[in-house]
PDB file of the backbone (N, CA, C, O) and the ligand in Angstrom, with CONECT records:
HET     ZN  A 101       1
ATOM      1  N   UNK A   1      10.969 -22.911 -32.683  1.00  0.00           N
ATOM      2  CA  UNK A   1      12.044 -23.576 -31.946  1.00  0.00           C
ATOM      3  C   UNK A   1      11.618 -23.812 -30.503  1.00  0.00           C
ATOM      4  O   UNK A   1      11.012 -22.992 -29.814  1.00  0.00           O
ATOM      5  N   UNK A   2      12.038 -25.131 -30.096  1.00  0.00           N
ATOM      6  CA  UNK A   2      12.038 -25.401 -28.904  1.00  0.00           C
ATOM      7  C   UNK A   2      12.965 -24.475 -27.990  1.00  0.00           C
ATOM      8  O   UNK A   2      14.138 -24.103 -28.000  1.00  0.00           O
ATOM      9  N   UNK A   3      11.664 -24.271 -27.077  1.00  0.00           N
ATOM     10  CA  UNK A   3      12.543 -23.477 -25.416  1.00  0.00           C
ATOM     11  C   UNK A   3      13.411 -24.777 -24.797  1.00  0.00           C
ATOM     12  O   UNK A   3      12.988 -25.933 -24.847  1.00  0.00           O
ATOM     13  N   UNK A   4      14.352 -24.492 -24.363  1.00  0.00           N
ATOM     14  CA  UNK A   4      14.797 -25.364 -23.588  1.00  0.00           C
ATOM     15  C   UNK A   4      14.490 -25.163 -22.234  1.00  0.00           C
ATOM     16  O   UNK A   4      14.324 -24.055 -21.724  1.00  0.00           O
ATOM     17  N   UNK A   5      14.398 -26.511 -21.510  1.00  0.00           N
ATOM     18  CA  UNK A   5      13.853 -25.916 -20.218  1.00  0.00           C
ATOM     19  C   UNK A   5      15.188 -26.126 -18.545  1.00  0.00           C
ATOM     20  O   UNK A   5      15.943 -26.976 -18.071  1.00  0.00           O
ATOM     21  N   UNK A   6      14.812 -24.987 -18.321  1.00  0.00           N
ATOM     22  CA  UNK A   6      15.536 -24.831 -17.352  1.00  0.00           C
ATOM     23  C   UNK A   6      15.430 -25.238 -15.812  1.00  0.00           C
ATOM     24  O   UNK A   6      16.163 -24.970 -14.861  1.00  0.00           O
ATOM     25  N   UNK A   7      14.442 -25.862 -15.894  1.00  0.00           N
ATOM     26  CA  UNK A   7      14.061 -26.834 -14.483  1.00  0.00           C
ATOM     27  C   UNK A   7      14.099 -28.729 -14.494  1.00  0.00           C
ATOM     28  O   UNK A   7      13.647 -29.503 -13.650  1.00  0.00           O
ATOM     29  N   UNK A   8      14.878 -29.047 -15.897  1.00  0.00           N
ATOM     30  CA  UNK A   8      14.389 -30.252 -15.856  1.00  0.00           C
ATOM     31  C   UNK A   8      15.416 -31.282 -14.848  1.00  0.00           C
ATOM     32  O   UNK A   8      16.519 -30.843 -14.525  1.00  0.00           O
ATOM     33  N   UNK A   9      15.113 -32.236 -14.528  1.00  0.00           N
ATOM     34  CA  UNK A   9      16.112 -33.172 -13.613  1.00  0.00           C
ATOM     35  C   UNK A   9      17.313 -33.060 -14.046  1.00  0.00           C
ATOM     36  O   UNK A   9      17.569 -33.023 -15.249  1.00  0.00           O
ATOM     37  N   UNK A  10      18.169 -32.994 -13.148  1.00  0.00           N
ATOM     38  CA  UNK A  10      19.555 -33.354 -13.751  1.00  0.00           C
ATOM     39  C   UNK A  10      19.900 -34.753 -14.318  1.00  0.00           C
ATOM     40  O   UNK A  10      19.388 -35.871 -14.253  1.00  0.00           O
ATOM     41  N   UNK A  11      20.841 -34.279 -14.822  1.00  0.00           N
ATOM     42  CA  UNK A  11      21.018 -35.994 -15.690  1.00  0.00           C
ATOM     43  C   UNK A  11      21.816 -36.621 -14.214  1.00  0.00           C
ATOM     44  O   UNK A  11      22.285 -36.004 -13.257  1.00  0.00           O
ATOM     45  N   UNK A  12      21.717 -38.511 -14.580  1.00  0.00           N
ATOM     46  CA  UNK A  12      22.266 -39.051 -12.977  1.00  0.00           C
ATOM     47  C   UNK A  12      23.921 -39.052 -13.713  1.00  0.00           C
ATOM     48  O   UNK A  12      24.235 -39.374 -14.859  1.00  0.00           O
ATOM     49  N   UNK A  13      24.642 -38.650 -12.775  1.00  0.00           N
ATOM     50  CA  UNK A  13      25.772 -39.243 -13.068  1.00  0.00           C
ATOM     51  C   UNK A  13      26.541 -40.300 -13.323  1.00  0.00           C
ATOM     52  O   UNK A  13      26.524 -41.256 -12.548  1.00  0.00           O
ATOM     53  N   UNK A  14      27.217 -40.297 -14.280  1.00  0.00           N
ATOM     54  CA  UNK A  14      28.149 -41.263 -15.024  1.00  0.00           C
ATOM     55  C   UNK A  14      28.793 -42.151 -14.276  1.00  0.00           C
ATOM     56  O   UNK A  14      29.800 -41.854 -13.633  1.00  0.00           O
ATOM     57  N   UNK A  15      28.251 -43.362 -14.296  1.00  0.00           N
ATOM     58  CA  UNK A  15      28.614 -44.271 -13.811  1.00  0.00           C
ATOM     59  C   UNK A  15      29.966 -45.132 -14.266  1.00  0.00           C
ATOM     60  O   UNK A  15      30.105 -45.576 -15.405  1.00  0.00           O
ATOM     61  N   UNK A  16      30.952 -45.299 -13.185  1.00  0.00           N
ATOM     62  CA  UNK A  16      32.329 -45.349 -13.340  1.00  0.00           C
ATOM     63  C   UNK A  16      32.277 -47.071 -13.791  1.00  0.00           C
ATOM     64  O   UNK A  16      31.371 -47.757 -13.318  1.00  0.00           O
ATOM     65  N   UNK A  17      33.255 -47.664 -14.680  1.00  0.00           N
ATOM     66  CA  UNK A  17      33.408 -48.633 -15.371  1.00  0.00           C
ATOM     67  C   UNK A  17      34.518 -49.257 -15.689  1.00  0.00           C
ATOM     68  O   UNK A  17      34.979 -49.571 -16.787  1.00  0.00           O
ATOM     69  N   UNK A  18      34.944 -49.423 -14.493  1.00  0.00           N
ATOM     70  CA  UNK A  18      36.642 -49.667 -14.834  1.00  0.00           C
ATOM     71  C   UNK A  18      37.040 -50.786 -16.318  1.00  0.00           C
ATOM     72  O   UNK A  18      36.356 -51.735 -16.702  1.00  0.00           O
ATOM     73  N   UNK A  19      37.870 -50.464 -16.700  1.00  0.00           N
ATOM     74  CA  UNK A  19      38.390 -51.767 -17.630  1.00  0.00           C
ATOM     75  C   UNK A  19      38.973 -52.365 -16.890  1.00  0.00           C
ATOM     76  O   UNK A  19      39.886 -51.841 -16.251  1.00  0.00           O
ATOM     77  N   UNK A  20      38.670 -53.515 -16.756  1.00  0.00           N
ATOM     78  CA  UNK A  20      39.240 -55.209 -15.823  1.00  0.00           C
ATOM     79  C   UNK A  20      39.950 -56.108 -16.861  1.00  0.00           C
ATOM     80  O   UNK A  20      41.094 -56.559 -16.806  1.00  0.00           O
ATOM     81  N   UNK A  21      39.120 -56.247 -17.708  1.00  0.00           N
ATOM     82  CA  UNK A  21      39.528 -56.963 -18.745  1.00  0.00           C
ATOM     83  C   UNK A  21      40.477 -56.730 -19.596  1.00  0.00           C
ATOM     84  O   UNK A  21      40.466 -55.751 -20.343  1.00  0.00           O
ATOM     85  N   UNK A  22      41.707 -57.906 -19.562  1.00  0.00           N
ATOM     86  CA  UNK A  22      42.686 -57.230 -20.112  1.00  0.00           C
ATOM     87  C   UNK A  22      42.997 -58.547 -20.734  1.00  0.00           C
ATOM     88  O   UNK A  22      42.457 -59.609 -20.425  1.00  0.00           O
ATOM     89  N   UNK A  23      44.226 -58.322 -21.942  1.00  0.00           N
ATOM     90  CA  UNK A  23      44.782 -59.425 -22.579  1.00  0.00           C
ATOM     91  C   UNK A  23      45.446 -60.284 -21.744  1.00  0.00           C
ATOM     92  O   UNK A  23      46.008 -59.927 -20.709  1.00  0.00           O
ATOM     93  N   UNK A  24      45.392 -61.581 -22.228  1.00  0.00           N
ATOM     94  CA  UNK A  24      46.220 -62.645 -21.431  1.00  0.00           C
ATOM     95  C   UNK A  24      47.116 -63.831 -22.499  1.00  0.00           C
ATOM     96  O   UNK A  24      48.088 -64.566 -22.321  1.00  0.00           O
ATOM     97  N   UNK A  25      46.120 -63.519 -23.755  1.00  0.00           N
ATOM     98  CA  UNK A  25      47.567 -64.318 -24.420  1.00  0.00           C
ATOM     99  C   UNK A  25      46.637 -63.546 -25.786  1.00  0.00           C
ATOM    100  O   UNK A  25      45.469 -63.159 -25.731  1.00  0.00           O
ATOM    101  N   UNK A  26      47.676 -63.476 -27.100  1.00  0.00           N
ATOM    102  CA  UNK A  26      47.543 -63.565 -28.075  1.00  0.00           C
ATOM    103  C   UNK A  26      47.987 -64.025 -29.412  1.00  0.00           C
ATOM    104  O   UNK A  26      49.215 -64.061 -29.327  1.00  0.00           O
ATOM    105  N   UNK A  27      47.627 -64.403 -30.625  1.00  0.00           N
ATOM    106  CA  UNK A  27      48.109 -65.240 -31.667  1.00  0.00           C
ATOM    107  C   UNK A  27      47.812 -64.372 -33.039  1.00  0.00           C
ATOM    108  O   UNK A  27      46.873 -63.598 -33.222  1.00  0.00           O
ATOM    109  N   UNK A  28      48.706 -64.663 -33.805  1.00  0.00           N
ATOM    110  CA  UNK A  28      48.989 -63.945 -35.107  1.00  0.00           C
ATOM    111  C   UNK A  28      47.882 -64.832 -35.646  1.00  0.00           C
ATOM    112  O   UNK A  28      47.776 -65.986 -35.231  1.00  0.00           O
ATOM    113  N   UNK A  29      47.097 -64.364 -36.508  1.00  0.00           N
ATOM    114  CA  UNK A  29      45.890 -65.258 -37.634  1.00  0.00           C
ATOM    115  C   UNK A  29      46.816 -65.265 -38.888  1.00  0.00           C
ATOM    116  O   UNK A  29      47.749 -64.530 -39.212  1.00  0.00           O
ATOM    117  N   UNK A  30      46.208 -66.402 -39.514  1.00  0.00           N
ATOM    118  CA  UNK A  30      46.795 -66.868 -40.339  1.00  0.00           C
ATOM    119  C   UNK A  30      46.679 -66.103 -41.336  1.00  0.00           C
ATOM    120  O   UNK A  30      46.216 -64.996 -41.062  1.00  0.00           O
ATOM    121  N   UNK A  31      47.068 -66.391 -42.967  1.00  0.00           N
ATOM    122  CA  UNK A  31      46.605 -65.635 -43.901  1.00  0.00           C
ATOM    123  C   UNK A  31      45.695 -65.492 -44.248  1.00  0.00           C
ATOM    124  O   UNK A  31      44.782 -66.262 -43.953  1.00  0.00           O
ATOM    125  N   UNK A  32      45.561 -64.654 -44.874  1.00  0.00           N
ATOM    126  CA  UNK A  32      44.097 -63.901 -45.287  1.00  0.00           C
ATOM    127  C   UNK A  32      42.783 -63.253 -44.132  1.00  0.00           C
ATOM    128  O   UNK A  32      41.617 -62.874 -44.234  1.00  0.00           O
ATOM    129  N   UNK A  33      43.718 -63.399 -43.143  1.00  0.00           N
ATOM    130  CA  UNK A  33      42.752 -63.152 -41.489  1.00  0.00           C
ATOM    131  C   UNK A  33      43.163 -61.658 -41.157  1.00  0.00           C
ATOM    132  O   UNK A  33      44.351 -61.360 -41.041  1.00  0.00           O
ATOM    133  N   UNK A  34      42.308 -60.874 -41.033  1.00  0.00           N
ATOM    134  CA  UNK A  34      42.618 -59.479 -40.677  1.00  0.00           C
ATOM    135  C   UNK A  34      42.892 -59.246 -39.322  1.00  0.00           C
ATOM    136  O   UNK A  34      43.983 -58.811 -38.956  1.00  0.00           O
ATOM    137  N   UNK A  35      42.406 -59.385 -38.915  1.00  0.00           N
ATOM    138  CA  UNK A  35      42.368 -59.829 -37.014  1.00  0.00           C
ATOM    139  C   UNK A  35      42.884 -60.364 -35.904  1.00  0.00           C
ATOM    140  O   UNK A  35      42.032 -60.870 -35.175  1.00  0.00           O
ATOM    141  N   UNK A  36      43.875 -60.420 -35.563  1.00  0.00           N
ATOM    142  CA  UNK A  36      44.586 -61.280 -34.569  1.00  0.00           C
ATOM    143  C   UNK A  36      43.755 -61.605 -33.473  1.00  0.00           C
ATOM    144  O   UNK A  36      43.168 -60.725 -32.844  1.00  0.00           O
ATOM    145  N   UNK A  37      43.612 -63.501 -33.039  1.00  0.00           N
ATOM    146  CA  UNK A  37      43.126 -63.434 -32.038  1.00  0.00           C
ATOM    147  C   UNK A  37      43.813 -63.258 -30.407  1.00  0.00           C
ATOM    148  O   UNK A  37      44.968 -63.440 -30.021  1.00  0.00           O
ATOM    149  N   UNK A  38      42.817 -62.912 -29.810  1.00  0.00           N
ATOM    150  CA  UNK A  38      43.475 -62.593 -28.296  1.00  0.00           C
ATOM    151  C   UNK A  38      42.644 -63.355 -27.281  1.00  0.00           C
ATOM    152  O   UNK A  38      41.600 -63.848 -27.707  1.00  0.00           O
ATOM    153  N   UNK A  39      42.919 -63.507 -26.130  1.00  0.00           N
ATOM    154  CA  UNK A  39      42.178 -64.221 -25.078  1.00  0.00           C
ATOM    155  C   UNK A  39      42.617 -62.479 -24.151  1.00  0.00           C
ATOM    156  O   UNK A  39      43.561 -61.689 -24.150  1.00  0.00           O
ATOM    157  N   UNK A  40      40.816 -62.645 -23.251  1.00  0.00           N
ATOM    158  CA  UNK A  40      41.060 -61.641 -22.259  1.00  0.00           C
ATOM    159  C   UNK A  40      40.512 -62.463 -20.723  1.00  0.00           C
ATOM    160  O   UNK A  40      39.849 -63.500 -20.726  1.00  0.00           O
ATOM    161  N   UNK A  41      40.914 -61.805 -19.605  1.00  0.00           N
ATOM    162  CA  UNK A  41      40.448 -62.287 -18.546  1.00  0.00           C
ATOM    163  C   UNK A  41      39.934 -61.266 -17.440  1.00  0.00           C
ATOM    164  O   UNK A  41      40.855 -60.483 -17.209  1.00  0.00           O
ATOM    165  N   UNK A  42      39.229 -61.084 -16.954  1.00  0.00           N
ATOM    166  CA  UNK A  42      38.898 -59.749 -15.886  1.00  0.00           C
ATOM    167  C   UNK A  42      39.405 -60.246 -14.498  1.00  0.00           C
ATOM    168  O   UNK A  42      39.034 -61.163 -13.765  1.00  0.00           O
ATOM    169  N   UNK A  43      40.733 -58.978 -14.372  1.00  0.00           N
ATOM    170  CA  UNK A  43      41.006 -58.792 -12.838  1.00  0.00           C
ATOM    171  C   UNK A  43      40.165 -59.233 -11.656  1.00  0.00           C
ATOM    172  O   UNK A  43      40.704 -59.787 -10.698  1.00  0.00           O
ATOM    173  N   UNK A  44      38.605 -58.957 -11.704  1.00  0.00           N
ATOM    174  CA  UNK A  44      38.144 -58.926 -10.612  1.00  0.00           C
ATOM    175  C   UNK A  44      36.967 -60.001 -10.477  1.00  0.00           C
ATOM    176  O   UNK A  44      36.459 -60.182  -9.370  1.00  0.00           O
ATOM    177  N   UNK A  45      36.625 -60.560 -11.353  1.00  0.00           N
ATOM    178  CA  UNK A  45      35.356 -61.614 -11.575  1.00  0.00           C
ATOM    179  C   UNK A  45      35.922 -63.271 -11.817  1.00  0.00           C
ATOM    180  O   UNK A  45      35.473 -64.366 -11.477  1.00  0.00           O
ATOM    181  N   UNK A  46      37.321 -62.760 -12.700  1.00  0.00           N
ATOM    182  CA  UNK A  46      38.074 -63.670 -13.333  1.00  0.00           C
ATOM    183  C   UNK A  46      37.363 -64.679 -14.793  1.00  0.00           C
ATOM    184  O   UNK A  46      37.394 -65.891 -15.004  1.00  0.00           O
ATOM    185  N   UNK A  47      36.853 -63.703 -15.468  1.00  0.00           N
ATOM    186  CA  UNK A  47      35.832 -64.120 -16.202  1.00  0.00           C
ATOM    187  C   UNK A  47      36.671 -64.174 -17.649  1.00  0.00           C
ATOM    188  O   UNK A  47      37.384 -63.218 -17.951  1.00  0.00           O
ATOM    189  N   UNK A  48      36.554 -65.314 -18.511  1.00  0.00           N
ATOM    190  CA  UNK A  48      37.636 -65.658 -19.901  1.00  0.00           C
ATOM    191  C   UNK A  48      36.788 -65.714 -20.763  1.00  0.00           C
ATOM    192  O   UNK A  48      35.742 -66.354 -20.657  1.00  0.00           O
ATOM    193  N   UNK A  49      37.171 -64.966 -21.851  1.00  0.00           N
ATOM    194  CA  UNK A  49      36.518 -64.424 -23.072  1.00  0.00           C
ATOM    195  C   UNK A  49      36.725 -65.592 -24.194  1.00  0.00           C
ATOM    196  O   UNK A  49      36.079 -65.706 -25.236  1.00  0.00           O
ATOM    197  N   UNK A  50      37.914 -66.537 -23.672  1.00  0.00           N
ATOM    198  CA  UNK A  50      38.242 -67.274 -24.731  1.00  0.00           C
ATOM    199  C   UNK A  50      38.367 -66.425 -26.351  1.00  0.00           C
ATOM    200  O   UNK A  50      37.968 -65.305 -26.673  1.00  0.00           O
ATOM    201  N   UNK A  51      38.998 -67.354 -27.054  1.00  0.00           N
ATOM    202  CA  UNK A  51      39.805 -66.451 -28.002  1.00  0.00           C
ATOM    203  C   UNK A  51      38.324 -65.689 -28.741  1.00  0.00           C
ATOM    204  O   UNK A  51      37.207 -66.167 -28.939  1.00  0.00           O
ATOM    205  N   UNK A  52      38.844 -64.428 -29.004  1.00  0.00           N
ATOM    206  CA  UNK A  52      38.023 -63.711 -30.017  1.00  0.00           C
ATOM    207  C   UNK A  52      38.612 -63.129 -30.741  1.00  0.00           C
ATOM    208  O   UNK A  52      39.773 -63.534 -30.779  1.00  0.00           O
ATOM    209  N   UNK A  53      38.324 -61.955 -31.693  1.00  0.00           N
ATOM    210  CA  UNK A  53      38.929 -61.299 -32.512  1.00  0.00           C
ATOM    211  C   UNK A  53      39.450 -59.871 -31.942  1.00  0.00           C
ATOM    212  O   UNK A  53      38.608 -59.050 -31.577  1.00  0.00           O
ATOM    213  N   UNK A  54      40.558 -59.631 -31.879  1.00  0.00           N
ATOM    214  CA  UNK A  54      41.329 -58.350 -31.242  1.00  0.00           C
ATOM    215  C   UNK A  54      40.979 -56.647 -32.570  1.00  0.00           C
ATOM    216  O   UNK A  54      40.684 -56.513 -33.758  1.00  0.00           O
ATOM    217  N   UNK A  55      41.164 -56.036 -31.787  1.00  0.00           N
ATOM    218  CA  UNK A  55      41.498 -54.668 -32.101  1.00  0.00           C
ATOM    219  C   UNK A  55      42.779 -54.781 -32.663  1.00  0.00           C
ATOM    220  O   UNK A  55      43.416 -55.783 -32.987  1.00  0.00           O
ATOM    221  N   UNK A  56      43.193 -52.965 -32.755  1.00  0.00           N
ATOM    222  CA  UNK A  56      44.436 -52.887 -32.561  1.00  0.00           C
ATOM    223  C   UNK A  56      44.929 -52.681 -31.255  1.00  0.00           C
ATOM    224  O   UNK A  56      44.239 -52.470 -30.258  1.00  0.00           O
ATOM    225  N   UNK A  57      46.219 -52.758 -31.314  1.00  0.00           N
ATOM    226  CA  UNK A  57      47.102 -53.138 -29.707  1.00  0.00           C
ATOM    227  C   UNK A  57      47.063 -51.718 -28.945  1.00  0.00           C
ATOM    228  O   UNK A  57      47.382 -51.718 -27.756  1.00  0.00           O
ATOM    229  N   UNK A  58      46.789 -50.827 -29.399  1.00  0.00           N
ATOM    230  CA  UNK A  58      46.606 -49.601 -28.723  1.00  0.00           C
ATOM    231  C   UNK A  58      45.578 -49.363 -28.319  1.00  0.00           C
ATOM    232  O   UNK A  58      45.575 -48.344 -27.628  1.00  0.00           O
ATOM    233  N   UNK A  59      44.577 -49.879 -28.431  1.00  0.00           N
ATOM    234  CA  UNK A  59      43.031 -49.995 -28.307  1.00  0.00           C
ATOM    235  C   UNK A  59      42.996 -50.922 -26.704  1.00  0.00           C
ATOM    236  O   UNK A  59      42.586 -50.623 -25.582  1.00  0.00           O
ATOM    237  N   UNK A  60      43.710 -52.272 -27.344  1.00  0.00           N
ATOM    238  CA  UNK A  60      43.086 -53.719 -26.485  1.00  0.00           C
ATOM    239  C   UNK A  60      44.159 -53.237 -24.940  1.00  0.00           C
ATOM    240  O   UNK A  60      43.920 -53.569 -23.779  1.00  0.00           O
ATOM    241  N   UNK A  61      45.285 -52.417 -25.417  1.00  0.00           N
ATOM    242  CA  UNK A  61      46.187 -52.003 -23.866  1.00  0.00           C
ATOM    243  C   UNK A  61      45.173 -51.606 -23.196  1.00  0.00           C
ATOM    244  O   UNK A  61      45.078 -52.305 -22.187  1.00  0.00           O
ATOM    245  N   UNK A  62      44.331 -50.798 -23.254  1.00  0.00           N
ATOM    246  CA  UNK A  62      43.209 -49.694 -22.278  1.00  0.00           C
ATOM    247  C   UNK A  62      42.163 -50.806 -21.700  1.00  0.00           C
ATOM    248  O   UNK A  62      41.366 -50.492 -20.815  1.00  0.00           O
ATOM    249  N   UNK A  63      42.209 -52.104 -22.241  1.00  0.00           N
ATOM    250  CA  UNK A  63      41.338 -53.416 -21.078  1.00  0.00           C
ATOM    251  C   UNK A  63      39.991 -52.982 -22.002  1.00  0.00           C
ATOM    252  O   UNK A  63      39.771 -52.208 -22.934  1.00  0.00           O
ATOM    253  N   UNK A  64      39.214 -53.949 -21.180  1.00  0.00           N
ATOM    254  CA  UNK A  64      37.842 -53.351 -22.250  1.00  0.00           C
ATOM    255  C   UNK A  64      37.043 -53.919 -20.684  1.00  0.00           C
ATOM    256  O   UNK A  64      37.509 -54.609 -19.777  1.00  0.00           O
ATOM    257  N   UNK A  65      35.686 -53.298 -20.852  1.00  0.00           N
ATOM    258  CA  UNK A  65      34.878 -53.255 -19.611  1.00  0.00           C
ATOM    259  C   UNK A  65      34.216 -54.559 -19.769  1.00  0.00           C
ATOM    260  O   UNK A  65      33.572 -54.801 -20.790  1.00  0.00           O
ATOM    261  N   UNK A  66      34.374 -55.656 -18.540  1.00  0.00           N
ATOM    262  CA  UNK A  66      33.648 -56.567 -18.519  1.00  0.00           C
ATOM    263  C   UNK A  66      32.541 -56.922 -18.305  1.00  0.00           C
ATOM    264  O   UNK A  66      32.108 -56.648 -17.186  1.00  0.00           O
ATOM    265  N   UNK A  67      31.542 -57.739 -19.356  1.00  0.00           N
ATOM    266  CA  UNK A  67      30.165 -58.085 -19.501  1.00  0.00           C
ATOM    267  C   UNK A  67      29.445 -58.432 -18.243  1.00  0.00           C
ATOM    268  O   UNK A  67      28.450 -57.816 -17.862  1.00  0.00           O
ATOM    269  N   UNK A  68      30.233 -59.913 -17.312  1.00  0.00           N
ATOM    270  CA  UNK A  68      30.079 -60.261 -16.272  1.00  0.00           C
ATOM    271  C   UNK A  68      29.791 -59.575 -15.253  1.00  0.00           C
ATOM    272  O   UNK A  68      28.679 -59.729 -14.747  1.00  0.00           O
ATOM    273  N   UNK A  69      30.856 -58.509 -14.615  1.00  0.00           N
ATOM    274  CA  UNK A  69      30.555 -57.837 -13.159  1.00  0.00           C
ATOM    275  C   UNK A  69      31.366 -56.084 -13.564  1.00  0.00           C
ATOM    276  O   UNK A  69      31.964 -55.379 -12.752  1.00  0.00           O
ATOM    277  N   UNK A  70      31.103 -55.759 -15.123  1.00  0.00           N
ATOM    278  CA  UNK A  70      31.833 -54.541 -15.230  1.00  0.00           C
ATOM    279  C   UNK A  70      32.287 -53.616 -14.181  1.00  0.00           C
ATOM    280  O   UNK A  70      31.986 -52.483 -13.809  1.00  0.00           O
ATOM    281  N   UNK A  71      33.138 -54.543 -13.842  1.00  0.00           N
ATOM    282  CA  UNK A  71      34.157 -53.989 -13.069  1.00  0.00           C
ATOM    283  C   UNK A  71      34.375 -53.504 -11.398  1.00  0.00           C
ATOM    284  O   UNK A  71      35.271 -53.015 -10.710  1.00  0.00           O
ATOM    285  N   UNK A  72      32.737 -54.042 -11.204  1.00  0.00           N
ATOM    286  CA  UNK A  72      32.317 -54.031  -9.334  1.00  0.00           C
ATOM    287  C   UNK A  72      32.681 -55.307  -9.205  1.00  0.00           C
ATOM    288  O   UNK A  72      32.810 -56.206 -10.037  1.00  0.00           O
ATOM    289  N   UNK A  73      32.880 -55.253  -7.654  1.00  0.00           N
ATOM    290  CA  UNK A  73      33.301 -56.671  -7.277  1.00  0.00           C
ATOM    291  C   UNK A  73      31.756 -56.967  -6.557  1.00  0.00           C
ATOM    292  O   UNK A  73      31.365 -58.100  -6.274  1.00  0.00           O
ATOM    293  N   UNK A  74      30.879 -55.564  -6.300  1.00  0.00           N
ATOM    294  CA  UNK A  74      29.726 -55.980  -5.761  1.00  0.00           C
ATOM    295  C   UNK A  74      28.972 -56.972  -6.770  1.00  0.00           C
ATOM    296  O   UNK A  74      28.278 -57.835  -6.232  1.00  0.00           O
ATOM    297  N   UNK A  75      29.030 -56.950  -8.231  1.00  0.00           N
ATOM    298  CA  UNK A  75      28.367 -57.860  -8.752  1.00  0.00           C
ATOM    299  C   UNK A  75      28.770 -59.034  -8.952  1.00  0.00           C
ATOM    300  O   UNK A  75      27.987 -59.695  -9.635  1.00  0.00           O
ATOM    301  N   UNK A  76      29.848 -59.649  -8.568  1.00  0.00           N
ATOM    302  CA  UNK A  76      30.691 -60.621  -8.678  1.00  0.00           C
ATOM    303  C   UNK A  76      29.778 -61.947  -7.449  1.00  0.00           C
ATOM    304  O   UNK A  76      29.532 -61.857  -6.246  1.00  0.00           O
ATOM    305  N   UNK A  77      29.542 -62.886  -8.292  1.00  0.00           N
ATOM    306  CA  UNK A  77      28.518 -63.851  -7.273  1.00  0.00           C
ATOM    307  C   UNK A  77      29.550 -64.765  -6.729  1.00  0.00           C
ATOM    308  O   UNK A  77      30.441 -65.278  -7.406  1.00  0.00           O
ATOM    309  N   UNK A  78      29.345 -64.951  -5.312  1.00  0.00           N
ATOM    310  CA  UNK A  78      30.132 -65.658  -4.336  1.00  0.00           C
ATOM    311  C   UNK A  78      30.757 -66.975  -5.129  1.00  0.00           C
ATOM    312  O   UNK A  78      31.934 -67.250  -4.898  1.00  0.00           O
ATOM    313  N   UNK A  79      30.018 -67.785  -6.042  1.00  0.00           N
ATOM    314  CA  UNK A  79      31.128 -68.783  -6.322  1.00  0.00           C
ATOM    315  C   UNK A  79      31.640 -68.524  -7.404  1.00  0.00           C
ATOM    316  O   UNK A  79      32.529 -69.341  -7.646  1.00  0.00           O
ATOM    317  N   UNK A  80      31.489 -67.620  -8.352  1.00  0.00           N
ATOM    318  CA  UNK A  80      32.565 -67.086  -9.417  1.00  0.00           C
ATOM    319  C   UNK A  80      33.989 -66.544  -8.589  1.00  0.00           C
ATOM    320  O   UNK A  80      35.142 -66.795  -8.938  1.00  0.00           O
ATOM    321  N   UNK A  81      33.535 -65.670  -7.306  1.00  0.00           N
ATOM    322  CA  UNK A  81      34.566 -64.693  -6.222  1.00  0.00           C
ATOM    323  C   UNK A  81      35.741 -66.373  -6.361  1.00  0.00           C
ATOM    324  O   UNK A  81      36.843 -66.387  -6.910  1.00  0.00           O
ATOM    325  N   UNK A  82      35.182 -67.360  -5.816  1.00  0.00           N
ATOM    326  CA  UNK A  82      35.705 -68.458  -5.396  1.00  0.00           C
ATOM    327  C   UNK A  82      36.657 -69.131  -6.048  1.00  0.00           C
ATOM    328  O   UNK A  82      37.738 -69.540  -5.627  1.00  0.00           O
ATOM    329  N   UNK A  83      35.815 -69.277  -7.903  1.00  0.00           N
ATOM    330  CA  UNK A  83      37.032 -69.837  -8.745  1.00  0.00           C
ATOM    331  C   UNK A  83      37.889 -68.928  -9.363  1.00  0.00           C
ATOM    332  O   UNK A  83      38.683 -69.445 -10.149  1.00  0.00           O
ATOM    333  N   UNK A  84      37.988 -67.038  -9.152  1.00  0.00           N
ATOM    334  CA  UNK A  84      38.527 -66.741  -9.485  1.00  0.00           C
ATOM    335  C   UNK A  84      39.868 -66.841  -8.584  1.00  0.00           C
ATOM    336  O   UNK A  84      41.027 -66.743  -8.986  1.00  0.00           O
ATOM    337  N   UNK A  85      39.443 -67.048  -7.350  1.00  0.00           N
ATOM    338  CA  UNK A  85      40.544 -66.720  -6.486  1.00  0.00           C
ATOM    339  C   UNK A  85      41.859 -68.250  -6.150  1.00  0.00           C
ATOM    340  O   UNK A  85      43.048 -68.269  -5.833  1.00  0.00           O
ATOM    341  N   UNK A  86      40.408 -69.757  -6.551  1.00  0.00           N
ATOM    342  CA  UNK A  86      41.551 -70.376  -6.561  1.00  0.00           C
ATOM    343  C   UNK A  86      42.431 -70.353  -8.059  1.00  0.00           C
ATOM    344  O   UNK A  86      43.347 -71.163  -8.206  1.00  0.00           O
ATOM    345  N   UNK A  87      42.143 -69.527  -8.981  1.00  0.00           N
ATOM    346  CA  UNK A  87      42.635 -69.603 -10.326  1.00  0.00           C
ATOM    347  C   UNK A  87      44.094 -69.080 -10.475  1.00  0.00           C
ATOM    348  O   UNK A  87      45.060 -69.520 -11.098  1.00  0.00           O
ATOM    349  N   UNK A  88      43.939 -68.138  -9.793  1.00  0.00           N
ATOM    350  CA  UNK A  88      44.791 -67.144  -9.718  1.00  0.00           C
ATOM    351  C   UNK A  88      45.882 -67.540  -8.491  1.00  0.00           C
ATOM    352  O   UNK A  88      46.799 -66.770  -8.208  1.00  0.00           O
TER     353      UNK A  88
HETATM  354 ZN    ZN A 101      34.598 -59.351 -14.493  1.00  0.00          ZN2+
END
């Protein structure tokens, strides 16, 4: 058996990830569709997922972390900052 070792680096800490992304509209699928679609949009990038396939609603409440600028506004590039703000 492996020693474990007691000097090795610490692990870096967990980098925080807000959920931004949250629902903004959703639609019942038709029959035979398991999935309801939803549209999401992120608070802070203003970035639209256009419709995809949803979770369940207890899931999609908690936002989901966005691809674009997960959830820093530091990664958010000056003319995305721009059309989110005249969007909104
Ligand atoms: Zn975003």
């Amino acid at each position: 058996m492996k020693q474990l070792d007691l000097f090795r680096k610490p692990r870096r800490p967990a980098v925080p990830k807000p959920r931004t992304l949250h629902v903004v509209d959703a639609g019942l699928p038709g029959p035979g569709k398991r999935h309801p679609r939803i549209q999401l949009e992120c608070e802070v990038c203003g970035h639209e997922t256009g419709w995809v396939a949803g979770r369940a609603v207890a899931i999609e409440q908690k936002g989901r972390v966005c691809p674009k600028c997960k959830g820093d506004p530091a990664n958010v590039k000056p003319s995305a900052a721009k059309e989110a703000a005249s969007a909104s």
